[in-house]
N, C-alpha and C positions, 0 to 999 in steps of 0.2 A: 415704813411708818407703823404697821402691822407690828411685825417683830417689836418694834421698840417698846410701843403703847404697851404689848401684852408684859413683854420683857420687864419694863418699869411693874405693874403693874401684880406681879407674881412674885417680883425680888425683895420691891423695897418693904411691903406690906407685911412678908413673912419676918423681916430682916428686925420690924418693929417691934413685933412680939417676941421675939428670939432675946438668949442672952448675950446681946452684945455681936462681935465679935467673932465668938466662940462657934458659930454652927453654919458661918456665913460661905465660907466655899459649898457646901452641903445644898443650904438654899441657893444659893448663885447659883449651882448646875440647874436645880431643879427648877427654876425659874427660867432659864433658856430653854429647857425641855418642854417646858409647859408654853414657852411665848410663841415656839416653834410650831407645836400643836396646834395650838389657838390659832396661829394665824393662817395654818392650812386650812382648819376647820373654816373659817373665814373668807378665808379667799375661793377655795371649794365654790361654797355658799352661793357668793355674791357672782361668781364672775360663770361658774355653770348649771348650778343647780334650780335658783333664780331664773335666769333669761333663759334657758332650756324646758324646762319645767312650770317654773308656778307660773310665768307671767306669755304659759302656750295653753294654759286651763289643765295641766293635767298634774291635779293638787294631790289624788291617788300617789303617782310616781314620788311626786316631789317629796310627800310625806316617807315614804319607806326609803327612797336613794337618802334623805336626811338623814333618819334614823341608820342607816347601816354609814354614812358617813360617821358620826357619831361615834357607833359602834368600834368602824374601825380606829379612829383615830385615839379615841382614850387605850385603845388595846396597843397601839402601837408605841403609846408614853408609856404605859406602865406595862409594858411585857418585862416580865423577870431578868427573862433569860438575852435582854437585849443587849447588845456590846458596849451600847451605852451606859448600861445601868452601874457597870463594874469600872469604868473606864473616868465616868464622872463622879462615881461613890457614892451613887443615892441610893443605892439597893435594899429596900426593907421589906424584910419578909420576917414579920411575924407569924409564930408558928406556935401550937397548941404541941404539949408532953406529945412523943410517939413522932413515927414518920410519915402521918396524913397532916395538911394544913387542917388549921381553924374555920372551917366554909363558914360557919354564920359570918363570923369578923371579914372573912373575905369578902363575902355578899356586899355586907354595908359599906366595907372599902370601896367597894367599885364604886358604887352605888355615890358614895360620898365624890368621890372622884371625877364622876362622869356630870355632876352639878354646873361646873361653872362653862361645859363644853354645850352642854344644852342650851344653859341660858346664855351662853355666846352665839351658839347658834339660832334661837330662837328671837334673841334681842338686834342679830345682824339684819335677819329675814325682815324682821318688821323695820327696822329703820331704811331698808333697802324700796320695802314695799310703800313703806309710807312716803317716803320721797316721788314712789315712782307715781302713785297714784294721787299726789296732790299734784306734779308737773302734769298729768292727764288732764285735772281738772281747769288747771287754767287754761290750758289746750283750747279745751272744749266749751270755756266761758267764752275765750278769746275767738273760735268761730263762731258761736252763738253770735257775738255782737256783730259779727262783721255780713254774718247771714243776716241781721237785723239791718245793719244799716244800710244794707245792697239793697236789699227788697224795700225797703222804706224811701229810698231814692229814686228807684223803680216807681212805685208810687205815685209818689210825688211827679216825676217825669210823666206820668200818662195822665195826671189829671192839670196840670199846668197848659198846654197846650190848647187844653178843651176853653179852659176859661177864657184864655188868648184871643181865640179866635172870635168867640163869641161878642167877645169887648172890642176890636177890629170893626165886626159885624155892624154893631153899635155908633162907633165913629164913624164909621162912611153914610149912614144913614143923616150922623149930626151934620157933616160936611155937604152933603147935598142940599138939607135942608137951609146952610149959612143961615143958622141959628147964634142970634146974639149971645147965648151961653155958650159958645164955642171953647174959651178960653178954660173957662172953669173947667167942663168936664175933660178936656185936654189935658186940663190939671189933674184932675181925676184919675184919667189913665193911667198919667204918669206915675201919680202912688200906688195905682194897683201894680202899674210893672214893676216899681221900687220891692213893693211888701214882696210880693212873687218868685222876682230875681235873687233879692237879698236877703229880707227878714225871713222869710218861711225855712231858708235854711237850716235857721237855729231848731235846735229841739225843742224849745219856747219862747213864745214872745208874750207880751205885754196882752191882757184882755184889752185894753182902749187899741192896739191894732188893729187885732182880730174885726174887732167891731165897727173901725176907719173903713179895712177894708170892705165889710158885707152893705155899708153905706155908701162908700162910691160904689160897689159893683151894682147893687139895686138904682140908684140913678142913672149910670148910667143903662140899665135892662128898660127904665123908663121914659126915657125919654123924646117917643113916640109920642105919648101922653100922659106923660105925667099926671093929669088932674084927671083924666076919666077912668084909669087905672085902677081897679080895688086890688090897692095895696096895704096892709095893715102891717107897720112894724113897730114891735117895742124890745129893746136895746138896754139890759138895764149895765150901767156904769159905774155905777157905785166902788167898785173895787177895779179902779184901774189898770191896775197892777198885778192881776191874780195871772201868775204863769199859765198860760195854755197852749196845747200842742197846735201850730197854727195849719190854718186848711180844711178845719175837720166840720167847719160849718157850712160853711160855702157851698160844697155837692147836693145839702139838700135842698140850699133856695137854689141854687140853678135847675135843679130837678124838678120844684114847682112852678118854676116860671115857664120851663121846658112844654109839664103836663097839663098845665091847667089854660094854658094859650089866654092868656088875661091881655097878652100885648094886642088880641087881636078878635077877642070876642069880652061885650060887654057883661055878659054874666059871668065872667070866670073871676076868680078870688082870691088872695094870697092872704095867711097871716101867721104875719114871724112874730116868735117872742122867745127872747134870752133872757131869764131869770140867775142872779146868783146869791148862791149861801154864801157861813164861813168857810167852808172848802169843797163846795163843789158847784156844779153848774147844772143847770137845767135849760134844754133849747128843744123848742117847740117848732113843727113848720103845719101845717096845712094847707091846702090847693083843695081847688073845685077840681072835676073830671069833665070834660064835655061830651063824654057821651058814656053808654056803658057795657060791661062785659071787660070792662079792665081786669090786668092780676096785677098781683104784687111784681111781679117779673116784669110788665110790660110796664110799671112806673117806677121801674129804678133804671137800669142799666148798668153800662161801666164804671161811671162816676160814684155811683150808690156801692157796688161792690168791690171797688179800690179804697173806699171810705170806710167799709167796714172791715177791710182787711186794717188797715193801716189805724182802726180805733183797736182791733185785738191786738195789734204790735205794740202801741203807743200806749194802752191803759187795760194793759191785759186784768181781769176779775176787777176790774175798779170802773166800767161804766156798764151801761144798762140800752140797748138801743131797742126802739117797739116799731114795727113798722107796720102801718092797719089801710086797708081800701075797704073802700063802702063803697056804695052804689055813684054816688056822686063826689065824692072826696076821697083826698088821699092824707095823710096823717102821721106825721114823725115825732117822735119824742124819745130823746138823749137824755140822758142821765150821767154824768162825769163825775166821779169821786177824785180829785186831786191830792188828798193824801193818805 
């Protein structure tokens, strides 16, 4: 394909400008000589000087083996004295009065000559390399994502099981008490297994889930006592439908409910609130402490630092997460830029 390409390429072009007919055995040689050339230069190139050289780092080498390929190959078309030259009758040796060649005219001959072996050379290199380094890239988008999506399943798998249990926890306490609300949060469970199992799969779901969800899971955290409880939540809904990465709220109310032990001490305090813009979101949590000498470290845990892994995976440079302890409370506030 080589040969042909150049072959067509050297013959039919001279053949154009020529008169006719008249000079076409002359270019027809010299057009084989030249397709010939071209496509050693070429193949050279691509098949060792490429994969041996430029693409081992050693751009040194590849630059000078180029250039003496180069070298040799235009010297090899147009050597004088070659058997080809007499044999296919392109032989042009212009010559200056006397029996020294013309060197300048010689100079720029080569010079003129060695034009289309460079930029064949030069035009091979980059189409070679440019191929080679855009297939790298997809390469490397395509483990990107797949590094993404392993560890974001990951994830998700270490923090699924926590909620599980704790919701279990929950139910066996409704069932001993054969509480007349049995059925409902029953119900309950069941959508949180539903969102869990199935919805949180997706890469987004629905804000009015998200928000399903963090309301049966707070019912059912309360259901001890629900009325002596200080519980404060505000849920705003307004935009039902605003895509959100699901899961990413939920670690900090169970992390309040966890530290601030409100299921079991009457001064302890919770209070949720999800605000939302045109494109983004704002979620607030706070918790009392019940005692003190807390760190930051001692009120988050696993669940807190699978969360904020998976908000850098999820909304890399596009959220905002604060996390503050005081002497008596603890304090989160999310900031989610969604576009």
């Amino acid at each position: 394909m080589q040969v042909l390409f150049w072959g067509l390429l050297w013959m039919v072009i001279p053949f154009l400008i020529s008169n006719g007919w008249e000079n076409w055995q002359r270019f027809l040689s010299r057009g084989l000589v030249l397709a010939v050339g071209l496509s050693l230069l070429v193949f050279a190139n691509l098949e060792w000087l490429v994969p041996k050289l430029y693409f081992r780092k050693k751009i040194g080498w590849y630059v000078v083996a180029g250039l003496g390929l180069v070298v040799a190959v235009v010297a090899l078309v147009y050597w004088d004295h070659a058997p080809w030259q007499d044999w296919l009758q392109i032989s042009d040796k212009p010559r200056s009065k006397g029996d020294h060649p013309n060197k300048a005219y010689d100079g720029l001959r080569w010079i003129g000559r060695s034009v289309p072996f460079i930029t064949s050379f030069i035009g091979s290199s980059l189409i070679v390399i440019g191929a080679y380094a855009n297939r790298k890239e997809k390469e490397m988008i395509q483990l990107q994502k797949e590094k993404f999506e392993t560890e974001l399943k990951f994830l998700k798998s270490q923090i699924n099981p926590h909620f599980l249990f704790n919701t279990l926890n929950n139910i066996y306490t409704l069932t001993v008490l054969r509480a007349e609300s049995a059925p409902e949060h029953l119900l309950r469970l069941s959508e949180i297994l539903r969102y869990m199992l199935y919805d949180c799969m997706a890469d987004r779901v629905p804000l009015r889930k998200e928000i399903d969800y963090i309301r049966n899971y707070i019912s059912l955290k309360m259901l001890k006592d629900s009325k002596g409880m200080n519980v404060s939540v505000e849920l705003d809904d307004s935009r039902p439908e605003m895509p959100v990465a699901p899961m990413v709220f939920i670690p900090f109310i169970e992390n309040a409910f966890k530290h601030s032990h409100v299921e079991n001490l009457q001064k302890g305090w919770i209070r949720i609130r999800l605000v939302t813009g045109q494109e983004d979101i704002r979620f607030e949590v706070e918790n009392s402490l019940p005692g003190k000498g807390f760190t930051k470290d001692q009120t988050g845990g696993i669940g807190l630092e699978n969360v904020k892994r998976q908000l850098e995976l999820i909304y890399p440079d596009r959220h905002e997460l604060s996390l503050e302890v005081a002497e008596d409370r603890f304090s989160v506030v999310l900031k989610i830029q969604l576009s």
